[in-house]
N, C-alpha and C positions, 0 to 999 in steps of 0.2 A: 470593580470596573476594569475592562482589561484594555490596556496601551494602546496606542495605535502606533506606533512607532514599526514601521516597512509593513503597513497596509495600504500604502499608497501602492506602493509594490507590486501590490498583488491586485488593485484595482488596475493598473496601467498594464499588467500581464492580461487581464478581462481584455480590456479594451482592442490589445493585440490580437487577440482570440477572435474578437469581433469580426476586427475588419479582414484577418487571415483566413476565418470561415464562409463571411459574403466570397471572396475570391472561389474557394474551393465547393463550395455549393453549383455555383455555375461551370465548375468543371469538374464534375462529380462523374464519375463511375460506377461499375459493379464492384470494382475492387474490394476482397475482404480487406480490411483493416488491419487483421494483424497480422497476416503474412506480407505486407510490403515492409522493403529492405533496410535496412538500417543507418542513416548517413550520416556519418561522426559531424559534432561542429566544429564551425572555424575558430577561433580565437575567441574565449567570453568577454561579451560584452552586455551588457544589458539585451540590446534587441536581440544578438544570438541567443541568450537564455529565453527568450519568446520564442523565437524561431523552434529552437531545442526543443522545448516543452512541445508546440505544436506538429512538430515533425516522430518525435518519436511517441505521439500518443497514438499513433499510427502504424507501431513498429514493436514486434517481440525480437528479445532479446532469445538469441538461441546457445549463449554458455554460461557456467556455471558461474555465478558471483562470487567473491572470494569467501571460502571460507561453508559455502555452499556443500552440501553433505544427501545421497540421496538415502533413504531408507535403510537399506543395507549395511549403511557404514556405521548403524547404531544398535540393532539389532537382527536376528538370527531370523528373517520373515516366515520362512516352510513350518518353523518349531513354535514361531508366533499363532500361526491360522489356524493350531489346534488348540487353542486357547481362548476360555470363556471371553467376551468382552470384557469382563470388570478386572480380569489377571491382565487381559491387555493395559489397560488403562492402569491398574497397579504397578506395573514392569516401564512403564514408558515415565512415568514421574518419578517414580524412584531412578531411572534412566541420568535424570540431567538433576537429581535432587544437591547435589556434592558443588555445584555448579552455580557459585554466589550470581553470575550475570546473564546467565539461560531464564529463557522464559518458553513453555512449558503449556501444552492445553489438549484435550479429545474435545474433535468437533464432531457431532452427529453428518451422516451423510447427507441428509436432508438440507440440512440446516448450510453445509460447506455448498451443495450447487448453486442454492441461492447467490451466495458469495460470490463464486467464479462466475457463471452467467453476469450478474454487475462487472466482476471484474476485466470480463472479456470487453465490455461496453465500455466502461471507465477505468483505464490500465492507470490513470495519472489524477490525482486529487493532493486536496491541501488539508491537514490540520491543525487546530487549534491545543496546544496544550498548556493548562493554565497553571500557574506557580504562585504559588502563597504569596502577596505583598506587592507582586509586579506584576500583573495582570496576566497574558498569555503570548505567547511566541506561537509564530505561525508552522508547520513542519511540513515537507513535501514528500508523498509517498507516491512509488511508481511499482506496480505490479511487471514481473518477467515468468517466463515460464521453461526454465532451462530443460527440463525435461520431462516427455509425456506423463510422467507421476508425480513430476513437483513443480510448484508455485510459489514462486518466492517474491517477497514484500519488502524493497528498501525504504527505509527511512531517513530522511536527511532536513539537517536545518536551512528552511528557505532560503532565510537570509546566504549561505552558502552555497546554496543551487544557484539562486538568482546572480552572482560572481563566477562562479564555477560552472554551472552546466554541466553535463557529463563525466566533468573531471573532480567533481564534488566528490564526498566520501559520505557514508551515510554509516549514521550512528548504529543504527539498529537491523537487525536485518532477519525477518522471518519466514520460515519454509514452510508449507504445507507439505505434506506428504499422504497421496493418493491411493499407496499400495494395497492396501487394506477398505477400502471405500466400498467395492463390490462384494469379495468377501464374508466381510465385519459389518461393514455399515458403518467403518472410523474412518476418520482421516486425522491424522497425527500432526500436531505442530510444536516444532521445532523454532527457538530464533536467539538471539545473543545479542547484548546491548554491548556495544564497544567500550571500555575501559577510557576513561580519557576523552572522552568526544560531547562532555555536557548533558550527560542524559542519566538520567539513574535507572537503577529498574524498576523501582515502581512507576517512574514516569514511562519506561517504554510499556510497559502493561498497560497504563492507560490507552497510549495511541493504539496499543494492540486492540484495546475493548471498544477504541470509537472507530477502529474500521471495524469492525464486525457488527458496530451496533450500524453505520452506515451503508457498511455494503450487504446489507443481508439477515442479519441477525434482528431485526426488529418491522416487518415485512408492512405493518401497519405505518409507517410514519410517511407521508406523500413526502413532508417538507423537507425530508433528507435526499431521498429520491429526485426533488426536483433541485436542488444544488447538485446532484453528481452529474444531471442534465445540463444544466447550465455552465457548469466549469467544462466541460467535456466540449459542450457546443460553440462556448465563447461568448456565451450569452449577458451582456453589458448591465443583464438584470442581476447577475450574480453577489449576492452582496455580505460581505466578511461577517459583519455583525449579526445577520441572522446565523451566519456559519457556526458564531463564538454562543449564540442562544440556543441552539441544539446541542454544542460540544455540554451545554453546561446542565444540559437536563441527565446526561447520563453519570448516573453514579451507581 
């Protein structure tokens, strides 16, 4: 049975959503989405972390997050692209193998547009991840895209988003990398769970595998699909517990 403790939280974040959505529907635009500008917040406060959330789900981030690495700085790409798929895929695990808090994966091409397509649509969602004895903790993940070949995924604990806003720190932090997409047909991911920040890695593996099973990876499930609608839209129908009933089908 998992807690409820700061799911009110995240229902009074809905709510925000709601009525910040009726406003911006009747003054709606052409405007793409993710190229409008980025407007740091003021001071956190609860309704600024609403505000926050709602302002930058409408906002790409254009620098590198800390810690952030493109393709190049891992390995030698010209002497990669003459290399079968399966040596790429051998050479990139072995890559971060020495590396107790890297996590590590080859996405098929196919499989990664899916993803990004959601991800352009929903850059900001919530998860659920569940711990032995104490139910689940809520976590907040926000899609940036620092540079035309990499996509990168922070992860951070709600409960400190929701305090924090923008000035939060996020545990975990995962890159894709698109170098090789055309190519290959790979796209490489890269990410590092913070030392210190409540997170192990086999739990960042987790959230890794329920965004992938959410954004893309599982193309059949409507009911995922329509939560990433609903949080996105601010839709009052959004509801945690079916949220924690999908996180808990995936193993």
């Amino acid at each position: 049975m998992f807690y409820e403790e700061g799911l009110g939280n995240v229902d009074e974040l809905m709510a925000a959503y709601h009525e910040k959505t009726k406003h911006r529907q009747k003054a709606a635009t052409a405007t793409n989405p993710l190229s409008s500008p980025f407007h740091p917040p003021p001071p956190p406060t609860h309704q600024t972390v609403v505000n926050t959330l709602k302002t930058e789900r409408t906002s790409t981030k254009t620098f590198n997050p800390p810690g952030v690495k493109t393709l190049s700085s891992y390995i030698d790409i010209p002497k990669t692209l003459e290399l079968p798929q399966k040596e790429i895929e051998y050479i990139w695990r072995l890559r971060h193998a020495s590396d107790p808090h890297s996590l590590c994966a080859i996405i098929p091409k196919s499989t990664y547009n899916r993803i990004l397509k959601t991800a352009t649509q929903h850059p900001q969602f919530v998860l659920p991840l569940p711990r032995e004895g104490q139910g689940a903790e809520i976590h907040f993940l926000e899609w940036t895209f620092p540079t035309p070949t990499t996509a990168t995924v922070l992860f951070t604990h709600f409960a400190e988003y929701r305090l924090r806003g923008e000035y939060s720190q996020p545990h975990t932090v995962v890159t894709h990398h698109m170098d090789l997409a055309e190519p290959k047909g790979l796209v490489l991911l890269q990410g590092h769970v913070v030392e210190g920040r409540g997170i192990t890695v086999d739990e960042g593996k987790w959230l890794l595998m329920c965004l992938q099973k959410f954004y893309g990876g599982d193309e059949g499930n409507d009911t995922r699909k329509k939560l990433l609608q609903q949080f996105t839209g601010g839709d009052l129908r959004f509801e945690v517990e079916e949220l924690l009933k999908e996180a808990e089908k995936i193993v």
